[in-house]
C-alpha positions in Angstrom: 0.0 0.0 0.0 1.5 3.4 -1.4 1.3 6.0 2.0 -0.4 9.4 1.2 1.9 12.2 1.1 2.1 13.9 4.3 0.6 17.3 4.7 0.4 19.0 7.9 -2.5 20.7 9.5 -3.3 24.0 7.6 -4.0 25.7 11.5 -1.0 24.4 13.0 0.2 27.7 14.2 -2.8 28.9 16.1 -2.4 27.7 19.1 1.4 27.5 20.1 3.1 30.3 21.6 6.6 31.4 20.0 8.8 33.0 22.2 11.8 34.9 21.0 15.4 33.7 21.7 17.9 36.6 23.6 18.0 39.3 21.2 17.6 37.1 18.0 15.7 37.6 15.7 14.4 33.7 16.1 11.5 32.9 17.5 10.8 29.1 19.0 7.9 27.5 20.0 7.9 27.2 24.0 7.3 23.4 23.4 9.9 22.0 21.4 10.6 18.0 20.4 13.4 16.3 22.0 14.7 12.9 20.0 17.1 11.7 22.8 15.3 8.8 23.6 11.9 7.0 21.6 13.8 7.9 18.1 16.5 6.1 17.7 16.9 2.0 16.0 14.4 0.4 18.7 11.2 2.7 17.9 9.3 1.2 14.6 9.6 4.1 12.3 6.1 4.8 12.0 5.7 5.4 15.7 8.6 7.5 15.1 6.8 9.3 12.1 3.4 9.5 14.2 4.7 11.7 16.9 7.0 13.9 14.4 3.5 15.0 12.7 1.5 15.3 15.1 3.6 17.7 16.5 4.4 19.3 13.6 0.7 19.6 13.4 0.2 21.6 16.9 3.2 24.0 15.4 6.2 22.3 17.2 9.1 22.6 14.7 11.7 22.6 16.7 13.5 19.2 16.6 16.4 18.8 19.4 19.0 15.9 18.2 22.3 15.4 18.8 25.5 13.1 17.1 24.8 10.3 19.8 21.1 10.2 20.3 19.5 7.0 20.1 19.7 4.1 20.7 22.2 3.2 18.7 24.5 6.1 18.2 23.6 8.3 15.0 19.6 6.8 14.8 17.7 9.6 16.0 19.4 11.6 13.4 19.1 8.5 10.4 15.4 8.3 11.3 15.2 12.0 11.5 16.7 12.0 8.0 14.2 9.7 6.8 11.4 12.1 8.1 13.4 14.8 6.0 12.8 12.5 2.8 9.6 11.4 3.4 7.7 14.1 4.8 9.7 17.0 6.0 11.3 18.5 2.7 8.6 20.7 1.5 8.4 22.0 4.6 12.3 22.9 5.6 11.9 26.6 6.0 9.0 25.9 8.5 11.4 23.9 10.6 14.1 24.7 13.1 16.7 21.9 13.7 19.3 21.3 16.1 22.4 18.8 16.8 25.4 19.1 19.0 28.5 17.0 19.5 30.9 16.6 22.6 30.2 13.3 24.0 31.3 10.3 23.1 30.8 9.2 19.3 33.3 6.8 18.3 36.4 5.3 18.7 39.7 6.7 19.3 41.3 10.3 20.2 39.1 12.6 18.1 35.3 11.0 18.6 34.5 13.1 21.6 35.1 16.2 23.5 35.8 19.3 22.0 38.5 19.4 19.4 38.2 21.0 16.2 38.6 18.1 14.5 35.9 16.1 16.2 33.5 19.3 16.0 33.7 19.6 12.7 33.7 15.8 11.8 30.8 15.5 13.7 28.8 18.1 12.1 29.8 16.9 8.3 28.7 13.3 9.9 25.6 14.5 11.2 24.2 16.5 8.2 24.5 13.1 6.1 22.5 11.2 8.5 19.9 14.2 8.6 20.2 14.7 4.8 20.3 18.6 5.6 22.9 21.1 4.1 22.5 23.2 7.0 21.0 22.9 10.8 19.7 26.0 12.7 22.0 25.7 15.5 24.9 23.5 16.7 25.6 23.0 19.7 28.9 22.5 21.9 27.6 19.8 24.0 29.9 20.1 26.7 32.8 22.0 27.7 36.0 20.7 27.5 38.9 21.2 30.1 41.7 20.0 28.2 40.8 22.0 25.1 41.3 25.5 24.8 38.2 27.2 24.7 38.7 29.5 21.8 39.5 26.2 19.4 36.2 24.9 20.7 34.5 28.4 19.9 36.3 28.9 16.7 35.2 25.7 15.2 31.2 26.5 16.1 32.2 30.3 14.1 33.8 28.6 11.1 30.4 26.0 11.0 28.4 29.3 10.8 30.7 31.3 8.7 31.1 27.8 5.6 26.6 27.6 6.2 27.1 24.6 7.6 25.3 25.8 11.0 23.0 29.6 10.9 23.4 29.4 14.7 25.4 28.7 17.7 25.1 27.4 20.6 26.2 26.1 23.7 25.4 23.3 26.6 26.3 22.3 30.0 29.4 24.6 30.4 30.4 25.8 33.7 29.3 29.6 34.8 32.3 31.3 34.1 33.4 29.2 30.6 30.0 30.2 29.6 30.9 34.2 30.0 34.1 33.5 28.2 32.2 31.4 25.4 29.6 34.0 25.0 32.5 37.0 24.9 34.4 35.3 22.2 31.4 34.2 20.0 29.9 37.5 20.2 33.8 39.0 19.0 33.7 36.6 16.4 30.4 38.0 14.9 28.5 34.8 15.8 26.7 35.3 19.1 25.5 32.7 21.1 21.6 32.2 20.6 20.9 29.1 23.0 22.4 28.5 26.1 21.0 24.4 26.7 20.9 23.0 30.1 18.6 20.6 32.0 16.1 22.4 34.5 13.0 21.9 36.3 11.3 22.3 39.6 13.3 19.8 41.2 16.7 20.3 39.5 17.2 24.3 39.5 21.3 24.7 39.1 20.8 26.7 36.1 19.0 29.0 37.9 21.2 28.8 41.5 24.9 29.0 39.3 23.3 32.1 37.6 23.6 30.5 33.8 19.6 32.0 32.9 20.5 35.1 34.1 24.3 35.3 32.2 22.6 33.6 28.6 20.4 37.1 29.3 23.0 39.2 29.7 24.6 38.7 26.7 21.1 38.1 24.0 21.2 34.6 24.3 17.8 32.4 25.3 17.6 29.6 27.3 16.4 26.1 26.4 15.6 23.4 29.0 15.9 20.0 28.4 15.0 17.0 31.0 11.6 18.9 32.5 10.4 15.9 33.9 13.0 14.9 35.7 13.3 11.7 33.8 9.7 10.8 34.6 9.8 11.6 37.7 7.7 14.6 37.5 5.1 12.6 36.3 2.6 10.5 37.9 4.3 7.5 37.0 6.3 6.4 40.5 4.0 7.6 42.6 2.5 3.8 43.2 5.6 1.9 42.7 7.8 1.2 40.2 6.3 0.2 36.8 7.9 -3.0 35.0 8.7 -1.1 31.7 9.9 2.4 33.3 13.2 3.9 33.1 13.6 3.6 36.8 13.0 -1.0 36.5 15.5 -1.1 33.5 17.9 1.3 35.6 18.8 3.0 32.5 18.8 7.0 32.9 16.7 6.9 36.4 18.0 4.6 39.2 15.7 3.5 41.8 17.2 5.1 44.8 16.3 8.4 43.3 12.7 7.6 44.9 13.3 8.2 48.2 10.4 8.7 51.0 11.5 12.5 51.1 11.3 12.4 47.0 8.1 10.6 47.3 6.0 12.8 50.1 7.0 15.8 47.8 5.8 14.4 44.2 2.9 13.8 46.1 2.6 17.0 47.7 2.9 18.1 43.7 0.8 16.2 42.2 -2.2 16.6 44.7 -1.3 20.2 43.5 -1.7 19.5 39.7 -4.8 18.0 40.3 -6.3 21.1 42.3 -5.1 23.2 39.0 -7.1 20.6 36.8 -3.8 19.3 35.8 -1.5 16.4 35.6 2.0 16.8 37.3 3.7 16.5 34.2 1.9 19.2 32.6 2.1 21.4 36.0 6.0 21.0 35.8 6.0 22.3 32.0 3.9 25.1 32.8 5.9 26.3 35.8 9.2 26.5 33.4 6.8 28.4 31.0 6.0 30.7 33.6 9.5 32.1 33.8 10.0 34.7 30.2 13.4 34.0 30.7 12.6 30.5 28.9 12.5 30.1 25.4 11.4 27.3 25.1 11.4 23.6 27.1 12.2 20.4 24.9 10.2 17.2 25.8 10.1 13.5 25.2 7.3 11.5 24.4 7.2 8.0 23.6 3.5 7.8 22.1 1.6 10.6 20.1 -1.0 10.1 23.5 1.8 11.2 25.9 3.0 13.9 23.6 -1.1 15.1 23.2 -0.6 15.2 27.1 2.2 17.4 27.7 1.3 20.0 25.0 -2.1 20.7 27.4 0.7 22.2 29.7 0.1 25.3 27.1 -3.4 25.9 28.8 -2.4 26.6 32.3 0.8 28.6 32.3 -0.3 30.8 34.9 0.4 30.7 38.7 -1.0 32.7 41.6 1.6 33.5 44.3 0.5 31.0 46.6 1.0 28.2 44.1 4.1 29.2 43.5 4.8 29.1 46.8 3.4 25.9 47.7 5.8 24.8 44.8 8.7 26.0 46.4 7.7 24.5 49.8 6.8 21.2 48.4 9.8 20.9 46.1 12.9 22.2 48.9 13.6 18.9 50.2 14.5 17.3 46.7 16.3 19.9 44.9 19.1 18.9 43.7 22.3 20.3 43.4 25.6 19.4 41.1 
């Protein structure tokens, strides 16, 4: 049987909200797609395809990737590529995509970290999977002690300045490499335009190390990634530990993270949620979406039912004080620092 050809929902921009990024002229949607995990070689492809129109469809057209997202290293972006070939291409100019390299790709001295050489490698690598001549904005994925910072920084300006890359960006780097990232990109006529990092109510470092506030200072946005914790900002430990969670395999979510302290507050949240007339999940997307500093949060989803689920988040992004408060209250004991 010969599939239609895709064509997305003629009103798929009424009812996200686009949010601009620093002093860019980019706007993203405050929702974005991640394809960490649920897009890789162990999803059928058209579950994969399913949730990349669907949310096409309710205007998300940020897609988040990266060199080693998966599982297997390089799938997310292969099956990404085969979304480019089989539905995506008409639409390219609608879409803003992303990938990143600094972790661990392949063997031997120049398949991770920060080098020139594997930055650039990477990139070339990664538009071949994708099947794109350019991504929006790549990302230094990590910061790199034993590099110097200005060959890490120089190789994201030369993938802007050959077209390779329109944009920039940088994640997980330490307070004050960011401010010396930021001062050389912006010297170099590339300015940074995302500053990546994982945040939510239970994990605010971004916030406490002053990274929001620094990205500000110098035009770039912010983009979190993680917002549910790994799942556990959901209701979906609350009752035990399900056989086919994160938390039983032990993958990205060991079981020790559920303390009774960790437990008693996603409680305390999610009885919360529920007096708002919504799910914890979508609570903990609207509370990021509360802050303007955020562009935009990327999640996960790994059915177009969960992905429906999290996008309600856009219809209660506004707190009274004494939620927020209760928030703070509730969520003190398990913040966590690094």
């Amino acid at each position: 049987m010969i599939e239609p050809v895709y064509a997305p929902a003629p009103t798929r921009y009424d009812a996200m909200e686009y949010r601009r990024s620093g002093r860019s002229g980019v706007k993203l949607p405050v929702l974005s797609l991640g394809l960490w995990h649920n897009f890789g070689s162990y999803k059928p492809m058209q579950e994969i395809k399913a949730m990349a129109h669907f949310a096409f469809d309710k205007g998300v057209c940020h897609f988040d990737l990266a060199n080693n997202y998966g599982p297997e290293f390089g799938t997310a972006e292969e099956n990404f590529g085969l979304l480019m070939e089989r539905s995506f291409r008409p639409y390219r100019d609608e879409l803003f995509i992303s990938t990143k390299a600094g972790w661990d790709m392949w063997p031997g001295p120049y398949g991770n970290w920060g080098s020139r050489k594997y930055l650039m490698a990477s990139l070339d690598q990664s538009l071949k999977r994708m099947k794109l001549d350019y991504v929006d904005i790549f990302y230094s994925h990590r910061y790199d002690p034993e590099t110097p910072l200005e060959e890490t920084m120089q190789a994201l300006v030369d993938a802007v300045h050959q077209g390779k890359a329109l944009y920039a960006g940088l994640s997980r780097y330490p307070a004050n490499k960011a401010r010396e990232a930021y001062r050389y990109l912006a010297a170099h006529d590339v300015p940074c335009l995302l500053y990546q990092d994982r945040y939510n109510i239970i994990d605010r470092v971004p916030q406490e190390k002053g990274l929001i506030d620094l990205g500000a200072e110098y035009g770039s946005g912010f983009i979190s990634f993680s917002p549910l914790q790994q799942g556990l900002l959901t209701g979906r430990y609350l009752n035990g530990i399900p056989a086919d969670s994160r938390m039983a395999r032990g993958t990205s979510l060991r079981e020790d993270a559920l303390t009774p302290t960790m437990l008693d507050a996603l409680r305390g949240l999610a009885d919360l949620a529920q007096q708002r007339g919504q799910s914890l999940a979508q609570m903990a997307l609207s509370w990021l979406l509360n802050d303007p500093r955020v562009t935009s949060v990327i999640i996960g989803a790994s059915s177009v039912a969960q992905l429906a689920d999290n996008l309600k988040a856009l219809e209660g992004t506004g707190f009274s004080a004494e939620e927020l408060h209760r928030i703070e209250a509730i969520s003190a004991p398990i913040q966590l620092l690094r």
